[in-house]
N, C-alpha and C positions, 0 to 999 in steps of 0.2 A: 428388402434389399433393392436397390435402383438398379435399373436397366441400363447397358452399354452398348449402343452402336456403333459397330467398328466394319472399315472396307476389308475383304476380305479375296484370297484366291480359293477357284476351286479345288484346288488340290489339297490344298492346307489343310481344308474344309469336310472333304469327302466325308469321312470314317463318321464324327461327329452328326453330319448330316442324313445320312442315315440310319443312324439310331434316331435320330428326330422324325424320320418320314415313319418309322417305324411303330411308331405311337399316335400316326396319324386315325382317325375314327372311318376316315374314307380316304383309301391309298387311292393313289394316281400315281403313274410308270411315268408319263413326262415331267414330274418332278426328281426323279431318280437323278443324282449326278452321273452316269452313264449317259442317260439319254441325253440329258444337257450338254454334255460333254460332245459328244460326235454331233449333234445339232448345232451347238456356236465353230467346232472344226469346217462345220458344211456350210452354213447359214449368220455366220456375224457379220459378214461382209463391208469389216472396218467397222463396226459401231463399237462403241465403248462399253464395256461391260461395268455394270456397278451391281456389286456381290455386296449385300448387307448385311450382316449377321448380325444378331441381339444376344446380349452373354450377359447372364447374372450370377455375379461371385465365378465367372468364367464358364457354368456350364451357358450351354448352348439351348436359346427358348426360339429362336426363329433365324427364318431364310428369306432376305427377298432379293429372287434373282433378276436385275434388270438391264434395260439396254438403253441406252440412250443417243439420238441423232436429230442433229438438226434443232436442239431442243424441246424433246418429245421422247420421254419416257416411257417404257412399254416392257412386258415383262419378256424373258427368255422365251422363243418357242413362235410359232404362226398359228393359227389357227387351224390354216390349210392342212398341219398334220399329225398338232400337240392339241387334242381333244378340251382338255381339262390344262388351266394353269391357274396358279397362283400363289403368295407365299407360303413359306412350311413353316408352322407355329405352333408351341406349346400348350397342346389340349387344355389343358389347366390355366394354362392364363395367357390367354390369347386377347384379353382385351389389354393388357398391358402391352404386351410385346406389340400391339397394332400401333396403338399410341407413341410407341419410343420409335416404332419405323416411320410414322408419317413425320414426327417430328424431325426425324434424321433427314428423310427425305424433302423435307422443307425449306433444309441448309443448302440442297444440293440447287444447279441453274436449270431449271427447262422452264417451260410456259403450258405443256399439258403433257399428265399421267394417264396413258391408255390401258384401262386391266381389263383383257376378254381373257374369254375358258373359265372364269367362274360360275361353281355350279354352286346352285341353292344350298343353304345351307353354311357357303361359306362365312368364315368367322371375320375374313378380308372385306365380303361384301356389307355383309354385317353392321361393321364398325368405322369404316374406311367413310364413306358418305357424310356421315354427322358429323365426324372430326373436321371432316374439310369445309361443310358449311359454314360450321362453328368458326371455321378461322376464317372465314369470306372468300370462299374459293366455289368458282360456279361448277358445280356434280350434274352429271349426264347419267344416267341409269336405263339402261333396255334390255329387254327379251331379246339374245342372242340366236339362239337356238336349243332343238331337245336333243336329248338322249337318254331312248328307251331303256330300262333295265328289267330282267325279273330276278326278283328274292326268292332262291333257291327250294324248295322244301326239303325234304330228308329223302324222297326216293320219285322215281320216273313218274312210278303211278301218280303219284301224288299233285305232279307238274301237269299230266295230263287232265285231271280232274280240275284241274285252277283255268284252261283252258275255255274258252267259249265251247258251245256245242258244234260250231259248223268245221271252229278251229280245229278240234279236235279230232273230227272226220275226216276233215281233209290233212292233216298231217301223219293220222293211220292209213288213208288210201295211201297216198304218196310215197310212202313207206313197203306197203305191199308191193306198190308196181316196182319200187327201184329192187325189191328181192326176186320179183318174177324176172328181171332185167339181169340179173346174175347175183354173184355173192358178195353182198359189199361188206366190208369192214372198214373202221375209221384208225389210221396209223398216229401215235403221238411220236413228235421228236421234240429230246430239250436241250441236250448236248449243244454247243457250240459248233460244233464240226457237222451235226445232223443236220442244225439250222442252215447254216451257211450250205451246204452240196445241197440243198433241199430248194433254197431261195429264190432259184432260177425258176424252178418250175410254177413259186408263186405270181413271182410279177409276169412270167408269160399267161397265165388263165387270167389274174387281173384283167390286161390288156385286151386279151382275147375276148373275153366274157363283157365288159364294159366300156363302151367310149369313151366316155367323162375318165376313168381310169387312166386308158389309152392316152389322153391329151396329158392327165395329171402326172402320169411316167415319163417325165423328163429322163437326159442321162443326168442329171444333177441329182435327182429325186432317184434314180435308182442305183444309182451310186451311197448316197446319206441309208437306204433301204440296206445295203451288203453290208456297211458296217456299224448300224444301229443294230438288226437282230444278233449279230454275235455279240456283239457287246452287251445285249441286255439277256443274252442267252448264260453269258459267261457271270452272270450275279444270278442266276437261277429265277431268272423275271418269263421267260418264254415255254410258251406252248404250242410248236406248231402240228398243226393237225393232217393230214392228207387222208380223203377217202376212197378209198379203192375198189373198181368193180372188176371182178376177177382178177386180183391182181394190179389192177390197170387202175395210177392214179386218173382221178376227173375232176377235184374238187382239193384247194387247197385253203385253209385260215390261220392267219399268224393272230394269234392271244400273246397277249399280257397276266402272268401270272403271277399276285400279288396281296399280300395277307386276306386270302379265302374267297378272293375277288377273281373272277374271269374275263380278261376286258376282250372284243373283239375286234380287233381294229384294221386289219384286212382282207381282204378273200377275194379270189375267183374258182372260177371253174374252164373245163373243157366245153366249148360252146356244142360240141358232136353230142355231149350227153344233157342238151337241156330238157326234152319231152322226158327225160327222169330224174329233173325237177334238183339235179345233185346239188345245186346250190342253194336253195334253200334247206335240201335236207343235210347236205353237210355240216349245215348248223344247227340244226336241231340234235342231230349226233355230237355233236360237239358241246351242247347245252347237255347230254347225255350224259354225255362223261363228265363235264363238270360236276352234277348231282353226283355221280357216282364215287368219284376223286375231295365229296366232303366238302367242295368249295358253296357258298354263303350268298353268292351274288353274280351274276351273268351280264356283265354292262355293257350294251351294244354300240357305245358312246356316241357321238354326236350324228346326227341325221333323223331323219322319220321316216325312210321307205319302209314300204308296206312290212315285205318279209318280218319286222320286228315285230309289229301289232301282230303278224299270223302267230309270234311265236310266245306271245303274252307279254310283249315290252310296256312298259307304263313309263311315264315322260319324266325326266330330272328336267328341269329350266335351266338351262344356260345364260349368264348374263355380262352383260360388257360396260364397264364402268368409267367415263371420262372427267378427270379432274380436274379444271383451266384455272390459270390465273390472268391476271390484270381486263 
């Protein structure tokens, strides 16, 4: 049966579209129509949205959400805070559906296709390059960036032992001193309403804890922050974490919780309690509970600071694909 590419809204779109992300082999939260949704609310800034869908015999085989300005093509999302992007496409036949979207996208007017946030593996990356050669279109291809992950084992022990030796020691010391240092326990909240009364306290240790942060917390950025986690909290996508000594939060991470995957995509701390190291061990507790909570996969998404490597991250490639004509 031949493929149909039709422009579509998000709205229209929604229900469909996540049953599609749902059958994805590697989910990603910034493909969510939620998160889409409050990111083009915050971040379209007049550019034209072109929503593509691909329907065969009407069900729905793929997604590609784009933008276009100035003629320059570019998918939904920045990079600065949508880790991972790229189309949502039909496990099963994703070389078709690639095929019927570049041809779609061929009809359309720009002079060059910008696709970053794909991670290895993709079926966009894939496929996308040869199609466009083939039609005499000059392809740009590079190493973006990494983002560490560790595959889960079945129990704590188990993650410890997968550890290096020094890792290992120094994430047990660490551990000791933050119990000598009083009683810590790690709080989950997933509620919408936990999230949000919760939210303030994370982008102040953000700020507090990090400069780069501090410059990156716009009020625009932290405004898009209040009503992205309730929104993604309110589709049962969110984990946020707070760890407490004596009571006393120090350490806060907002995750992504999403088919058996734990993404971690923000955090600070209390800068008063760094000699007890709460920020890195906040996430290792947090990588704690994920083992515990059955989850598959711990992805500390885009970056290489150190703290990932201490905690056994191994590198996905990121890659950024540029399409040009004439």
């Amino acid at each position: 049966m031949a493929y149909e590419v039709v422009r579509e809204e998000p709205a229209s779109l929604r229900a469909e579209w996540e049953e599609l992300l749902g059958r994805q082999p590697e989910p990603a939260p910034f493909l969510h129509p939620a998160w889409q949704r409050v990111w083009l609310e915050e971040f379209q800034n007049g550019r034209e949205l072109l929503l593509l869908a691909v329907r065969e015999g009407g069900a729905l085989r793929g997604v590609a959400p784009l933008l276009r300005e100035d003629g320059k093509l570019s998918l939904v999302g920045h990079y600065s805070i949508c880790d991972y992007m790229d189309f949502v496409l039909e496990p099963d036949c994703s070389p078709g559906v690639v095929g019927a979207l570049f041809d779609a996208i061929l009809e359309e007017d720009w002079s060059e296709l910008e696709l970053r946030g794909l991670r290895e593996g993709s079926p966009t990356l894939a496929q996308l390059p040869a199609l466009a050669e083939a039609a005499g279109l000059a392809v740009e291809r590079e190493e973006e960036a990494v983002a560490p992950r560790v595959e889960l084992p079945a129990s704590w022990d188990e993650y410890l032992a997968s550890l290096s030796k020094k890792a290992r020691h120094e994430l047990r010391r660490k551990l000791r001193r933050l119990a000598d240092a009083g009683e810590p326990e790690l709080q989950v909240y997933t509620s919408p309403q936990d999230v949000e009364s919760r939210l303030p306290r994370l982008l102040r240790f953000m700020v507090e804890s990090r400069t780069d942060k501090a410059a990156f917390m716009s009020e625009q950025m932290g405004r898009f922050f209040h009503r992205m986690a309730p929104a993604m909290a309110e589709e049962g996508l969110i984990r946020l974490y707070e760890l407490e000594l004596d009571g006393k939060p120090v350490a806060s991470i907002l995750c992504f919780d999403q088919a058996g995957h734990l993404f971690l995509y923000n955090s600070g701390y209390d800068p008063q309690y760094a000699s007890q190291s709460v920020g890195l061990l906040s996430k290792a507790l947090c990588l704690r509970d994920a083992i515990d909570s059955g989850h598959r996969c711990f992805d500390m998404l885009r970056g290489d600071e150190p703290y990932k490597y201490h905690l056994g991250g191994q590198d996905q490639t990121i890659y950024r694909c540029v399409i040009r004509r004439g």
